[in-house]
ChimeraX commands (.cxc) that place a marker at each C-alpha (Angstrom):
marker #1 position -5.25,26.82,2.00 radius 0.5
marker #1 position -6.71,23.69,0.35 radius 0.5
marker #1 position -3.71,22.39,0.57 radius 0.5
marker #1 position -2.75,22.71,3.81 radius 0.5
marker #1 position -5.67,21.65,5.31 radius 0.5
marker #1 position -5.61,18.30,4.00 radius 0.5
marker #1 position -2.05,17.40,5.05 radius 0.5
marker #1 position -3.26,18.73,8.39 radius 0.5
marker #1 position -6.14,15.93,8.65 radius 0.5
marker #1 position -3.28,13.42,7.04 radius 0.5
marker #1 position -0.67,14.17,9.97 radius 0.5
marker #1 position -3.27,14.00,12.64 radius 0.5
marker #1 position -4.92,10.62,11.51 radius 0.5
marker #1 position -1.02,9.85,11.63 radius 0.5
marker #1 position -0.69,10.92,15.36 radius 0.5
marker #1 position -4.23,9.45,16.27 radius 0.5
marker #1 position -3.42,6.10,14.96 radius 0.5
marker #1 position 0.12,6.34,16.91 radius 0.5
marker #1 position -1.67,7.29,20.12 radius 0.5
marker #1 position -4.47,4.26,19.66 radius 0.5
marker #1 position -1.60,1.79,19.22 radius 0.5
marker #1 position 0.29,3.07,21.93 radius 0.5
marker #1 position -3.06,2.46,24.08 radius 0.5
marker #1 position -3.20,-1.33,23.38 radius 0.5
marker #1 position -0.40,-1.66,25.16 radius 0.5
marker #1 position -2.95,-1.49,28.56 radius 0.5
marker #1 position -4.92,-4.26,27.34 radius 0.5
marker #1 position -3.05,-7.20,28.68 radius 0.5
marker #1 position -2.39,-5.14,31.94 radius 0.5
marker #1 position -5.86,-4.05,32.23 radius 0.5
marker #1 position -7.10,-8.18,32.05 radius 0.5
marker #1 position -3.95,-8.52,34.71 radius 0.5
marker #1 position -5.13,-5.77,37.04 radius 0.5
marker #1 position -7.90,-4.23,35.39 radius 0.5
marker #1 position -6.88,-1.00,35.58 radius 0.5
marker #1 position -6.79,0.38,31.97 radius 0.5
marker #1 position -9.06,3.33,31.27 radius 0.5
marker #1 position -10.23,2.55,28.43 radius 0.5
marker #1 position -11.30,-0.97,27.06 radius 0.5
marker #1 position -12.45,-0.01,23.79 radius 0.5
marker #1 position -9.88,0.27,22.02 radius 0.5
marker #1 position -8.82,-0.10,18.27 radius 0.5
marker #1 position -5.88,-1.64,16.91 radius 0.5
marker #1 position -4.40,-0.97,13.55 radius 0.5
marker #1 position -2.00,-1.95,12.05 radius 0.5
marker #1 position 1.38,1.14,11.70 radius 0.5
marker #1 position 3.81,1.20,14.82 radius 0.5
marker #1 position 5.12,3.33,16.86 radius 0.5
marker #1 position 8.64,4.63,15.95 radius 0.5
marker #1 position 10.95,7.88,16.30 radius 0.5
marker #1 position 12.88,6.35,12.74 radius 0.5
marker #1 position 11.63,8.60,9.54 radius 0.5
marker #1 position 12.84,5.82,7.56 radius 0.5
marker #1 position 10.86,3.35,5.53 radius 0.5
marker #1 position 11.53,-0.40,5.03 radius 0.5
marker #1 position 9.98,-2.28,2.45 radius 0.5
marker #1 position 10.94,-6.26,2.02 radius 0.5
marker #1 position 9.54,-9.37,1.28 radius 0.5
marker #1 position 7.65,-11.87,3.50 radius 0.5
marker #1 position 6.73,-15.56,2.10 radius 0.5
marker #1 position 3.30,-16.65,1.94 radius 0.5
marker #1 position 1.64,-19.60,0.74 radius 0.5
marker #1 position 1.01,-18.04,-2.32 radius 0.5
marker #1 position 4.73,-16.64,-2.34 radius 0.5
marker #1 position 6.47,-13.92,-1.38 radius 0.5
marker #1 position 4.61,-10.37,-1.35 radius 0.5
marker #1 position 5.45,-7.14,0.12 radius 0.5
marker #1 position 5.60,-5.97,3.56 radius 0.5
marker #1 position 6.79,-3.19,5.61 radius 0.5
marker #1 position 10.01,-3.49,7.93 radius 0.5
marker #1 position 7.53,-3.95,10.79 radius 0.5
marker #1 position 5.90,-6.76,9.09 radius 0.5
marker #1 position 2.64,-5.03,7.66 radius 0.5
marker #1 position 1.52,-6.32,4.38 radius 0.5
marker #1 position 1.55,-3.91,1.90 radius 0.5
marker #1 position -1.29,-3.46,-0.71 radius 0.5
marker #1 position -1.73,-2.38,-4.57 radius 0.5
marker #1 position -5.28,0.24,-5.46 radius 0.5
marker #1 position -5.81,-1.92,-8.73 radius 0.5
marker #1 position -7.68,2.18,-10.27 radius 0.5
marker #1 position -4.52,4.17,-9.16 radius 0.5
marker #1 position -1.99,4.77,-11.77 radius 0.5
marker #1 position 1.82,4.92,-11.38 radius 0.5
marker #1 position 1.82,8.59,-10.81 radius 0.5
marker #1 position -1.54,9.31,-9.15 radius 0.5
marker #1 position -3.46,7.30,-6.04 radius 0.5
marker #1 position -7.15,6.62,-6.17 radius 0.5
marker #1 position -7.43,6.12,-2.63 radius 0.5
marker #1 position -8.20,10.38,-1.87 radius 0.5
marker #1 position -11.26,10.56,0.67 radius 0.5
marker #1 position -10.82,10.18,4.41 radius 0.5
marker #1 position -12.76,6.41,4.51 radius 0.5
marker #1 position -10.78,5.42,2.08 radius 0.5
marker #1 position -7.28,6.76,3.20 radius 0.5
marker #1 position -8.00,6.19,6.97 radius 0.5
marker #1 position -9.21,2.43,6.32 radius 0.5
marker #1 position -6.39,2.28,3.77 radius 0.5
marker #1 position -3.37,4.28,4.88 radius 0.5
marker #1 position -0.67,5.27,2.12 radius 0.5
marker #1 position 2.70,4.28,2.85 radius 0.5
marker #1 position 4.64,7.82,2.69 radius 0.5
marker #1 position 7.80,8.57,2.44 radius 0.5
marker #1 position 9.27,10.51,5.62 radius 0.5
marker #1 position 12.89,9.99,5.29 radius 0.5
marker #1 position 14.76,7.07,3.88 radius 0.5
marker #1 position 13.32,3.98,1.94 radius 0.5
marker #1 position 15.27,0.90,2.90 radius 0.5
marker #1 position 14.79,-1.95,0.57 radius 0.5
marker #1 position 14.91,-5.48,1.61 radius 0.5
marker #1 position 17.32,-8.31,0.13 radius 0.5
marker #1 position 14.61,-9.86,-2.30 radius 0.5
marker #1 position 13.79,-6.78,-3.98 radius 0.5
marker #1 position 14.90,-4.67,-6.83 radius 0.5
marker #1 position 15.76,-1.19,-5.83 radius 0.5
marker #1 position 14.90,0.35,-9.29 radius 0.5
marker #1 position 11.49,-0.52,-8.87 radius 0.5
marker #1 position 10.70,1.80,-6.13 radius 0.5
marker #1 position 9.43,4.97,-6.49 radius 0.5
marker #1 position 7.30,7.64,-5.10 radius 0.5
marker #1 position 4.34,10.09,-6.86 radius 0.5
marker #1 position 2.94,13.11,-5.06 radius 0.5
marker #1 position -0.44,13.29,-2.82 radius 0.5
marker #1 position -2.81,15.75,-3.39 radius 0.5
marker #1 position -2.68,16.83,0.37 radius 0.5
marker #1 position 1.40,17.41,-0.77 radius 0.5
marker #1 position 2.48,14.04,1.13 radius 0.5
marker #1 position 4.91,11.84,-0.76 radius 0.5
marker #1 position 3.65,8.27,-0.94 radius 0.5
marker #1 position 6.06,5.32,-1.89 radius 0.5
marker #1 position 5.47,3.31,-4.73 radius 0.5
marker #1 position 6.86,-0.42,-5.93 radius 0.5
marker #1 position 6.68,-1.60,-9.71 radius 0.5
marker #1 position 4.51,1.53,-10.53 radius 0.5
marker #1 position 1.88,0.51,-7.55 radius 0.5
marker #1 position 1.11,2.96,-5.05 radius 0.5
marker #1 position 1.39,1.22,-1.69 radius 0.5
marker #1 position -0.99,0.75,1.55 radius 0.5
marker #1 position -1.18,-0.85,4.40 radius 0.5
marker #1 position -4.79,-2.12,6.00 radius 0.5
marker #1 position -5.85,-1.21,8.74 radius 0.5
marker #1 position -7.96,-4.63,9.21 radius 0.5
marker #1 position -4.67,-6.07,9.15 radius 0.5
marker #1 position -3.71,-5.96,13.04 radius 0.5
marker #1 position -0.70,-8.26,13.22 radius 0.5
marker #1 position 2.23,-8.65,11.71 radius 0.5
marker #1 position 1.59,-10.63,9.63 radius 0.5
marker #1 position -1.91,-10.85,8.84 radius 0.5
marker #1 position -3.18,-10.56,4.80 radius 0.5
marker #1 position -7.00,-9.63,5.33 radius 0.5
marker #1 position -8.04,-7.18,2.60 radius 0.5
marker #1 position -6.30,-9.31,-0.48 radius 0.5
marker #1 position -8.45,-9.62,-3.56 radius 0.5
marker #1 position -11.90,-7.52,-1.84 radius 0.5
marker #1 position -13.28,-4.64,-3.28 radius 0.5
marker #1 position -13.72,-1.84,-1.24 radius 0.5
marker #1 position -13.38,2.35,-1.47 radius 0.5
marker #1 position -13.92,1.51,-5.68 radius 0.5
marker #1 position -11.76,-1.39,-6.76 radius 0.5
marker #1 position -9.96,-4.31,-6.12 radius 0.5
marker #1 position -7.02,-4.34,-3.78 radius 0.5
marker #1 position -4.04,-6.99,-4.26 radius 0.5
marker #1 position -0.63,-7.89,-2.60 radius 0.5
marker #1 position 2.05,-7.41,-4.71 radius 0.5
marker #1 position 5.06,-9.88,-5.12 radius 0.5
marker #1 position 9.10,-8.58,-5.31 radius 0.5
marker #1 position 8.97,-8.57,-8.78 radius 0.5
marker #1 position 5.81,-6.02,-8.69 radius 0.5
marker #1 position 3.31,-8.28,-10.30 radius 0.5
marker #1 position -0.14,-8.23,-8.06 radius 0.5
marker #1 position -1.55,-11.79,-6.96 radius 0.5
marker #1 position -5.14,-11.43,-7.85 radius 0.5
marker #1 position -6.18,-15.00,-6.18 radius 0.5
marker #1 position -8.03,-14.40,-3.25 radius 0.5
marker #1 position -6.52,-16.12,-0.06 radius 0.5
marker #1 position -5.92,-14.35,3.68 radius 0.5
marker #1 position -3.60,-15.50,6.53 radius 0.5
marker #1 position -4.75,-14.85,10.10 radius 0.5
marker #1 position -1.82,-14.51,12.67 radius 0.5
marker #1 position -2.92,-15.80,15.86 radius 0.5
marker #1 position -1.31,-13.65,18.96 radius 0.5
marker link #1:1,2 radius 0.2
marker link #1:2,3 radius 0.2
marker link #1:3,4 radius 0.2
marker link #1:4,5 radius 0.2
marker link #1:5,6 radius 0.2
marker link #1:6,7 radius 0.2
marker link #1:7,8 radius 0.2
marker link #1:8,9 radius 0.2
marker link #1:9,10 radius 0.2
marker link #1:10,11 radius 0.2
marker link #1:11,12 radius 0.2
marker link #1:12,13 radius 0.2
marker link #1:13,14 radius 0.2
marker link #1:14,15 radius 0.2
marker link #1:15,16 radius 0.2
marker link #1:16,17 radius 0.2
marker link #1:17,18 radius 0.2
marker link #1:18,19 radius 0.2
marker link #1:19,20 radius 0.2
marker link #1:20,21 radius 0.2
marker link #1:21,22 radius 0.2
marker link #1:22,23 radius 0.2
marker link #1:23,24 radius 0.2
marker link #1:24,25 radius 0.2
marker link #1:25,26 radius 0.2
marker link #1:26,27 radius 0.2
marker link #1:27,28 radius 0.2
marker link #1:28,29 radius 0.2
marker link #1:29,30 radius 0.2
marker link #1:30,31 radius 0.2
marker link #1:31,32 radius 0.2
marker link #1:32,33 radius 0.2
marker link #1:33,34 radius 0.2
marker link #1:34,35 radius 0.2
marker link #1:35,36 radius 0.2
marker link #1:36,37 radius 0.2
marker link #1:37,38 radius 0.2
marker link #1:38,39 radius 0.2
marker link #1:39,40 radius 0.2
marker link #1:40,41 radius 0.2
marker link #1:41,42 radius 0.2
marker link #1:42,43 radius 0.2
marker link #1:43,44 radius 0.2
marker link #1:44,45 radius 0.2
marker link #1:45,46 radius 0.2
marker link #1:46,47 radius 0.2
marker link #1:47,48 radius 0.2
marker link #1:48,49 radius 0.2
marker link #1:49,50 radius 0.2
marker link #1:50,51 radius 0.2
marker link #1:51,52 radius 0.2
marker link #1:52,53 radius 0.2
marker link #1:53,54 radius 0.2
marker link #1:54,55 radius 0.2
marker link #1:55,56 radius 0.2
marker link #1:56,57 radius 0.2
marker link #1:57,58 radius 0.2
marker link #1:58,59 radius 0.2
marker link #1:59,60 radius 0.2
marker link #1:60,61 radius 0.2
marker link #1:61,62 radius 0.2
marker link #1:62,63 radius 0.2
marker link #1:63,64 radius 0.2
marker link #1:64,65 radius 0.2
marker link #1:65,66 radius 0.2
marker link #1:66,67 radius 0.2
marker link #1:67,68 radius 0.2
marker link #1:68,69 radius 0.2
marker link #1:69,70 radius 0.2
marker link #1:70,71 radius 0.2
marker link #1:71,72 radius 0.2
marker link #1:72,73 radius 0.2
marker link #1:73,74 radius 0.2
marker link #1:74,75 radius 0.2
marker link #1:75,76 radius 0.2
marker link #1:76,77 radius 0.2
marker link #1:77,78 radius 0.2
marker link #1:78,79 radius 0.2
marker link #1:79,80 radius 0.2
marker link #1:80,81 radius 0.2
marker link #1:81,82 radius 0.2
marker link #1:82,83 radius 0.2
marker link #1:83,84 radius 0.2
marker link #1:84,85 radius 0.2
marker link #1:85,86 radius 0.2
marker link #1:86,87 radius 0.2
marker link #1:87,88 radius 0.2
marker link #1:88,89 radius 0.2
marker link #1:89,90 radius 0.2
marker link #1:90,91 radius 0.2
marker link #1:91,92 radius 0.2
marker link #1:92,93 radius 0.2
marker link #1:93,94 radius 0.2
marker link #1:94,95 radius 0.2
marker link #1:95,96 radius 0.2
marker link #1:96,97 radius 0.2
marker link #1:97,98 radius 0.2
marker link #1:98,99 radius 0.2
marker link #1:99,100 radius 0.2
marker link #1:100,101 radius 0.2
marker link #1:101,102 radius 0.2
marker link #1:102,103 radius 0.2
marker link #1:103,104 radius 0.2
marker link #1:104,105 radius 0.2
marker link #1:105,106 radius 0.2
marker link #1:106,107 radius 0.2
marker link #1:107,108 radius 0.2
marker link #1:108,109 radius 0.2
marker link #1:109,110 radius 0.2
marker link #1:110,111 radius 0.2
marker link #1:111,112 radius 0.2
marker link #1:112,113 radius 0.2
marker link #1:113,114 radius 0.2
marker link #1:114,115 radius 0.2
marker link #1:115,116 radius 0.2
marker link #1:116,117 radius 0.2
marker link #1:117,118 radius 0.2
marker link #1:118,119 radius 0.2
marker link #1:119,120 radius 0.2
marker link #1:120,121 radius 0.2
marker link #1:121,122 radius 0.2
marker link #1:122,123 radius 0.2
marker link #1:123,124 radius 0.2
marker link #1:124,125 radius 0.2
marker link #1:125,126 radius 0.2
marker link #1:126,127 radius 0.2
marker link #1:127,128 radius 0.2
marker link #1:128,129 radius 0.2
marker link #1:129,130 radius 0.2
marker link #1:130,131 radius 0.2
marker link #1:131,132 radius 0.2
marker link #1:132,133 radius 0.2
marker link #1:133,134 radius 0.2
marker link #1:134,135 radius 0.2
marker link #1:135,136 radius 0.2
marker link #1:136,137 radius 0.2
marker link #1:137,138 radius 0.2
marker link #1:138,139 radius 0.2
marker link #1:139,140 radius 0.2
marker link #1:140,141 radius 0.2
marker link #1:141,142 radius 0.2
marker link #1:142,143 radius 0.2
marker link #1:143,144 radius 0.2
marker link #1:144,145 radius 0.2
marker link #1:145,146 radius 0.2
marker link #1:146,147 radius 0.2
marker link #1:147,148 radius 0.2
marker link #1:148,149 radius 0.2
marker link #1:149,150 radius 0.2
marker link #1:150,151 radius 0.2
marker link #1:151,152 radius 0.2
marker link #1:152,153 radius 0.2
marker link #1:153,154 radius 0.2
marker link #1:154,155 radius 0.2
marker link #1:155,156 radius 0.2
marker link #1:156,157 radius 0.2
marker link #1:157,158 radius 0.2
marker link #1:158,159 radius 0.2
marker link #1:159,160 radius 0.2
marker link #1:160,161 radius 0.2
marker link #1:161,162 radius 0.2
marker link #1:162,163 radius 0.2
marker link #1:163,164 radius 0.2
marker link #1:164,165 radius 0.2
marker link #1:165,166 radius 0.2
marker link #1:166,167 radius 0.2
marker link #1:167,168 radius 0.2
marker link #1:168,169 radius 0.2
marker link #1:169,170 radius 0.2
marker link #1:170,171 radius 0.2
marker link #1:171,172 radius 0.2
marker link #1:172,173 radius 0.2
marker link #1:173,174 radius 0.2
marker link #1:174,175 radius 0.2
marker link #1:175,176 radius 0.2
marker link #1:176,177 radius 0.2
marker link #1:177,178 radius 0.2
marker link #1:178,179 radius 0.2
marker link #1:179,180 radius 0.2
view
């Protein structure tokens, strides 16, 4: 029951994080005409889509090329998970943090090495993709394509790092900021 109850939470974070996105689309209207409901609204950083599949590819940076989703999210490494289980388990963590999971196919882009991607097993019974034994996340500080703002802090218990095609972390600290 346990069980079920968790991927319950997981799928409607999921749907609540679709439907806040899909409300930011009123903001520029709402400064045009000022007619959108609701002002207060948070963006983060997944997109909309009807595709189950998963992209992950590469994206240079001035400290060279790290991981990314197909929609241009960076990607981040839990420096305490382990290849086979994530550390990243209580709602703060998870909903400031999001796991990348697996809902269909994983596409991988040209600079990466198939082989190293993988996927380990949720406790809430979600499958959550993995690169070079790293459990992957997305941030969702990171509100752009783009953007690389949790690199290097430590937050929910650890450190979190980008990850480079080769699956190495880059533990410098740096961020980009993507102006819109």
């Amino acid at each position: 029951m346990r069980r079920a109850s968790a991927r319950h939470r997981l799928a409607a974070r999921r749907r609540h994080r679709r439907t806040l996105i899909g409300a930011t689309a009123c903001i520029p209207l709402a400064l045009t005409l000022g007619a959108c409901a609701n002002a207060n609204v948070i963006t983060l950083s997944a997109t909309p889509t009807t595709d189950t599949s998963e992209t992950i590819t590469a994206e240079h940076t001035p400290k060279g090329d790290i991981l990314v989703t197909g929609h241009g999210a960076t990607l981040y490494d839990f420096a305490p998970d382990t290849p086979k289980q994530s550390a990243c388990l209580n709602d703060g963590c998870v909903f400031q943090w999001p796991p990348l999971l697996q809902d269909g196919p994983i596409t991988v882009g040209p600079k990466l090495q198939r082989a190293l991607v993988g996927t380990l097993r949720r406790p809430d019974g979600s499958t959550q993709i993995s690169y070079g034994g790293h459990p992957l996340y997305t941030y969702n500080n990171d509100v752009s394509p783009g953007m690389v703002t949790g690199q290097a802090i430590d937050q929910n218990g650890g450190l979190w790092y980008v990850l480079t095609p080769s699956g190495q972390e880059i533990r410098s600290s740096f961020s980009i900021q993507v102006s819109g």
